[in-house]
C-alpha positions as CSV (number, residue, x, y, z in Angstrom):
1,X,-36.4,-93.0,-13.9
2,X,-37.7,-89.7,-14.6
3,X,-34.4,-88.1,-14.4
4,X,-32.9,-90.5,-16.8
5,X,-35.1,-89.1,-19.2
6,X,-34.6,-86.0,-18.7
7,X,-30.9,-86.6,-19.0
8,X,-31.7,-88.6,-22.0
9,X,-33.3,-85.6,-24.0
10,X,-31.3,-82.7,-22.8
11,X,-28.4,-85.3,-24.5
12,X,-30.1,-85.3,-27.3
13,X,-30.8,-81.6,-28.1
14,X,-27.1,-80.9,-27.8
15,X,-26.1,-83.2,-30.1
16,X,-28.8,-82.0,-32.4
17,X,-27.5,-78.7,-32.2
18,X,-23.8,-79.8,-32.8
19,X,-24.7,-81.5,-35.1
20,X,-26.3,-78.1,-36.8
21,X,-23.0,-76.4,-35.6
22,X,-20.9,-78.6,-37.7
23,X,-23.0,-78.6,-40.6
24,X,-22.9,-74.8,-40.7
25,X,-18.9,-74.8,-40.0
26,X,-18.7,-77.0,-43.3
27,X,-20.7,-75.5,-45.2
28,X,-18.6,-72.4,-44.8
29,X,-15.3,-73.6,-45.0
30,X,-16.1,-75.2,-48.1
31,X,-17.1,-71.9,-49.2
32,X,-14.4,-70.0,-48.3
33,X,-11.5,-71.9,-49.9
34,X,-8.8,-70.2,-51.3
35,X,-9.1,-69.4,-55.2
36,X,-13.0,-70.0,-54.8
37,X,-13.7,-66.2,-53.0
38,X,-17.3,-65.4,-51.3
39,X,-20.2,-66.1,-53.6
40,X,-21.6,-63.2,-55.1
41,X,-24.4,-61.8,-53.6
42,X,-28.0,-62.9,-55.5
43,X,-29.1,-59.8,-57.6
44,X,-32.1,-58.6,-59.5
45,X,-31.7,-59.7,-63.2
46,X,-31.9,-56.4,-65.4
47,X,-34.0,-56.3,-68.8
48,X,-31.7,-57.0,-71.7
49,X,-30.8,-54.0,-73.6
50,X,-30.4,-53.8,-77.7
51,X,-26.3,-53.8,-78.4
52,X,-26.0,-50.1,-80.1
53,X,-25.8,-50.0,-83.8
54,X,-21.7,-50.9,-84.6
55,X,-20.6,-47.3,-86.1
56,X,-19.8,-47.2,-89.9
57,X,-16.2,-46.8,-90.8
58,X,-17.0,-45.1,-94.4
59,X,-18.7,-41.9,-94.4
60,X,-21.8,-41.0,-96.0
61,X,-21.2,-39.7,-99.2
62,X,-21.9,-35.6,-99.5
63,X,-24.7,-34.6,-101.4
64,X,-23.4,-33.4,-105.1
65,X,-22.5,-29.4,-104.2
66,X,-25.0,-27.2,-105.9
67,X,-22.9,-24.8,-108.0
68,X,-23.7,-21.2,-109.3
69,X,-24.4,-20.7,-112.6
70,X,-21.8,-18.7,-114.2
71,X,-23.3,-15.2,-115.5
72,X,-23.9,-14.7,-119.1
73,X,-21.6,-12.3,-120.4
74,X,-22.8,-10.0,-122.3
75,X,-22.8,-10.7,-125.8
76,X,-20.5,-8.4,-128.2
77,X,-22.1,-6.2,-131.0
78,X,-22.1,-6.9,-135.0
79,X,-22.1,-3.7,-136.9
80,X,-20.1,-2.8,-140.5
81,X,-16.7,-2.4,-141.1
82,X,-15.4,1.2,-141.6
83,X,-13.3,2.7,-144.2
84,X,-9.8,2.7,-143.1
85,X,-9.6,6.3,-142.5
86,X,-12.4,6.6,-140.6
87,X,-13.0,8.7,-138.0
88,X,-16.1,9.0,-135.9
89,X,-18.5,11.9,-136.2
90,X,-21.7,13.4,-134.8
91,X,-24.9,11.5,-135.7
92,X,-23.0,8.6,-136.1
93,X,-24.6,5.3,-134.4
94,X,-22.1,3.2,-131.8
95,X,-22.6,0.3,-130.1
96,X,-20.5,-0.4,-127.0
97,X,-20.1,-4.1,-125.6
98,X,-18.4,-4.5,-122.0
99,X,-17.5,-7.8,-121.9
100,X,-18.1,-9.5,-118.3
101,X,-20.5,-6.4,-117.6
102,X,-23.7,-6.5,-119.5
103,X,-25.3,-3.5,-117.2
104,X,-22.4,-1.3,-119.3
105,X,-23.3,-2.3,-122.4
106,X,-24.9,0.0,-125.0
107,X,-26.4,-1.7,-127.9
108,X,-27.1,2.0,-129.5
109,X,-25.8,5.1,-128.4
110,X,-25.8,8.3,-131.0
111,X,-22.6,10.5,-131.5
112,X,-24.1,14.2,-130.3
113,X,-23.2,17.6,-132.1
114,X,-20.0,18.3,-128.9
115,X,-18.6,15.1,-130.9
116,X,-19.4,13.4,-127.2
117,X,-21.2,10.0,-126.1
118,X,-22.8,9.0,-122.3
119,X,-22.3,5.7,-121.2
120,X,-23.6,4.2,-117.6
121,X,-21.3,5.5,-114.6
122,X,-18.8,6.9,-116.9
123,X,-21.1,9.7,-118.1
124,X,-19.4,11.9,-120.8
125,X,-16.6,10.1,-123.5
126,X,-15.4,12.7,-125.9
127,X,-15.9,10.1,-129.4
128,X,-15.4,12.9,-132.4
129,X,-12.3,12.9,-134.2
130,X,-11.0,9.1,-132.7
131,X,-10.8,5.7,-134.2
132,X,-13.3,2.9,-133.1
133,X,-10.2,1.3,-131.3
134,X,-8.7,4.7,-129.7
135,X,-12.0,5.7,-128.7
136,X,-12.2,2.1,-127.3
137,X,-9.0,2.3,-125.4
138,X,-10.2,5.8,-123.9
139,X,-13.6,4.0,-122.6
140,X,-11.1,1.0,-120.9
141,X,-9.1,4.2,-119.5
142,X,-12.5,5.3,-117.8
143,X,-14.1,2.3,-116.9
144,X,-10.8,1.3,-115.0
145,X,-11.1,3.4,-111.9
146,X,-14.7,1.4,-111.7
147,X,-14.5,-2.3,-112.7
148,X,-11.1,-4.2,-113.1
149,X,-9.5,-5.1,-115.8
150,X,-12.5,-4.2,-118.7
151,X,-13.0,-5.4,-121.6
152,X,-14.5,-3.2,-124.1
153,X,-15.8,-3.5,-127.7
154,X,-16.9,-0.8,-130.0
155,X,-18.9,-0.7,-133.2
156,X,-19.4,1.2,-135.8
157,X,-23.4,0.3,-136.6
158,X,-24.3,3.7,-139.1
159,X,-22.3,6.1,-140.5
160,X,-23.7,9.4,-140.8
161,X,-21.1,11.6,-140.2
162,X,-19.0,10.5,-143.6
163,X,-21.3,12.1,-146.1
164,X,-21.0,13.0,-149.9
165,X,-23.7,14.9,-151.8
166,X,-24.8,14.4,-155.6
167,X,-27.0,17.2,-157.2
168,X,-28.1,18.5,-160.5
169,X,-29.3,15.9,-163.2
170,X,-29.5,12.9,-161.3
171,X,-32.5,10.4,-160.9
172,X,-32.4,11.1,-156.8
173,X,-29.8,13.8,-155.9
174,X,-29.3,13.7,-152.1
175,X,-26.8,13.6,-149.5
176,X,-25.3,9.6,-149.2
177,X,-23.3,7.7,-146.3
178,X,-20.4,7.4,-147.0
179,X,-19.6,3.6,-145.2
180,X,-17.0,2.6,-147.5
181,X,-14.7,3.4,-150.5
182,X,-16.4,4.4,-152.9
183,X,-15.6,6.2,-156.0
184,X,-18.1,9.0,-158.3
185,X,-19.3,6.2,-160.3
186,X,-20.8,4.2,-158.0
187,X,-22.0,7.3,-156.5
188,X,-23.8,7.9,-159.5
189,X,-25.4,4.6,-159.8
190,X,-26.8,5.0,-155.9
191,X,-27.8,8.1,-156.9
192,X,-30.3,6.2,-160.2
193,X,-27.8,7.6,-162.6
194,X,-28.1,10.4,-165.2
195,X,-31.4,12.0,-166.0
196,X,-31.8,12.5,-170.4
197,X,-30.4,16.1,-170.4
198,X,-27.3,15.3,-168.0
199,X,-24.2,17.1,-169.7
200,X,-22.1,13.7,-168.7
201,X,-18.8,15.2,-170.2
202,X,-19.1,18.0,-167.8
203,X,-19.4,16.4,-164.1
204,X,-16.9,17.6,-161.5
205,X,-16.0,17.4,-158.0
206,X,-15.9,19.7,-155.4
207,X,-13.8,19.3,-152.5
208,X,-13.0,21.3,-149.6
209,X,-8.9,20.9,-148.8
210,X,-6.8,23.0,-146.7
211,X,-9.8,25.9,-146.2
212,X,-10.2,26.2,-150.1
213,X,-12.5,24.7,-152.5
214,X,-11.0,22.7,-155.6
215,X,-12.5,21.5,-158.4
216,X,-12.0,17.6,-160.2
217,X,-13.3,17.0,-163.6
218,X,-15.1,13.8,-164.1
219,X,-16.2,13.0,-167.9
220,X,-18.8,10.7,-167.7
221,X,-18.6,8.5,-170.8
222,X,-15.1,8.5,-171.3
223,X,-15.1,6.5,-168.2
224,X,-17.8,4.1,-169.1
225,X,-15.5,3.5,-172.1
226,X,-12.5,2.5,-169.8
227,X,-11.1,6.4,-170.6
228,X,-9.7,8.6,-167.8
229,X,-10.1,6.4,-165.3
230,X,-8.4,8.3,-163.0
231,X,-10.7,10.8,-162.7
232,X,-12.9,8.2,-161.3
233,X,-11.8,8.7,-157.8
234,X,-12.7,7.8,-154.3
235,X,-14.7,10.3,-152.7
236,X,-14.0,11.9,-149.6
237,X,-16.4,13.3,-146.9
238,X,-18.3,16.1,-147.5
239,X,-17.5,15.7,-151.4
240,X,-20.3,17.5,-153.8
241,X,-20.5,15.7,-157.5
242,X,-22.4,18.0,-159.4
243,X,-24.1,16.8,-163.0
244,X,-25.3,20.2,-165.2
């Protein structure tokens, strides 16, 4: 009886653990049919990350481009217009523009006895005895081997050089500036005109030409009367009208 038993349960526990066998075998086949694979292995679940920021296609516009302001050029000199035979003397007053360079400029530079001026870094310019415009090309000439291409402008701002002299019976007898044309006449009104005891048919010109001194009559009322007028000439530089 007691073997039967024994029998009995021994039975039993191998069929339990078939059974268990089976199961198992199942289990895995049914997991390992084709197209299915091996189920992936459990993992740790990661924190979600933000996606990054999707990358513009435009670019950000540039900031506007900060330009340089443009240096002032330097601004060109007003004086008066000569006579047209005018050349330049000593004591006569220049001004000389440069036109992209204002540290060149000169607003005021006096012609010295040598007939010569001095400009910055070109020093010595010979100006007696040369036109406004040759003495200007001269200065482009110098200021060339310095600065490219310059751009020079001179004027004439006082004429002292060109000077004609009235003495004897005159209301203020003097030297004058000669900064235009102008004829004995007008000299004589500059000059306050004839004193009472003037001898005005008597008035004459000197002149210096060719190393010699010559002498041109002027008679004073027959020119107010619209008489002789062509001994109302136009005076020259270092003419002398003298009134007895």
């Amino acid at each position: 009886m007691m073997r039967r038993r024994v029998q009995f349960r021994s039975m039993s526990w191998v069929l339990a653990l078939a059974g268990c066998l089976a199961a198992g075998s199942a289990a895995w086949a049914q997991a390992t049919v084709p197209g299915q694979g091996v189920p992936p292995a459990a993992t740790t679940p990661q924190p979600a990350t933000a996606a990054p920021a999707a990358r513009s296609s435009a670019r950000a516009p540039r900031p506007p481009q900060t330009q340089r302001p443009a240096q002032p050029a330097a601004q060109m000199p007003t004086g008066l217009q000569p006579p047209a035979d005018y050349l330049i003397g000593p004591d006569d007053v220049l001004a000389v523009g440069f036109w992209r360079d204002k540290e060149l400029s000169v607003e005021q530079v006096i012609v010295r006895p040598d007939g010569r001026i001095t400009l910055p870094l070109l020093n010595d310019i010979q100006a007696a005895g040369l036109t406004p415009d040759q003495l200007r090309i001269r200065i482009d000439e110098a200021a060339s081997r310095y600065i490219a291409d310059p751009t020079t402008t001179v004027v004439v701002k006082e004429i002292k050089s060109r000077r004609v002299f009235v003495t004897g019976q005159v209301a203020k007898p003097g030297p004058y500036p000669l900064t235009s044309d102008t004829t004995v006449l007008q000299l004589l009104s500059l000059a306050g005109g004839l004193s009472e005891f003037a001898k005005a048919n008597s008035i004459v010109i000197m002149r210096q030409q060719g190393g010699q001194t010559t002498t041109l009559p002027f008679r004073y009322k027959d020119v107010i009367k619209g008489k002789r007028l062509e001994q109302n000439v136009i005076l020259r530089p270092g003419d002398t009208v003298v009134v007895p």
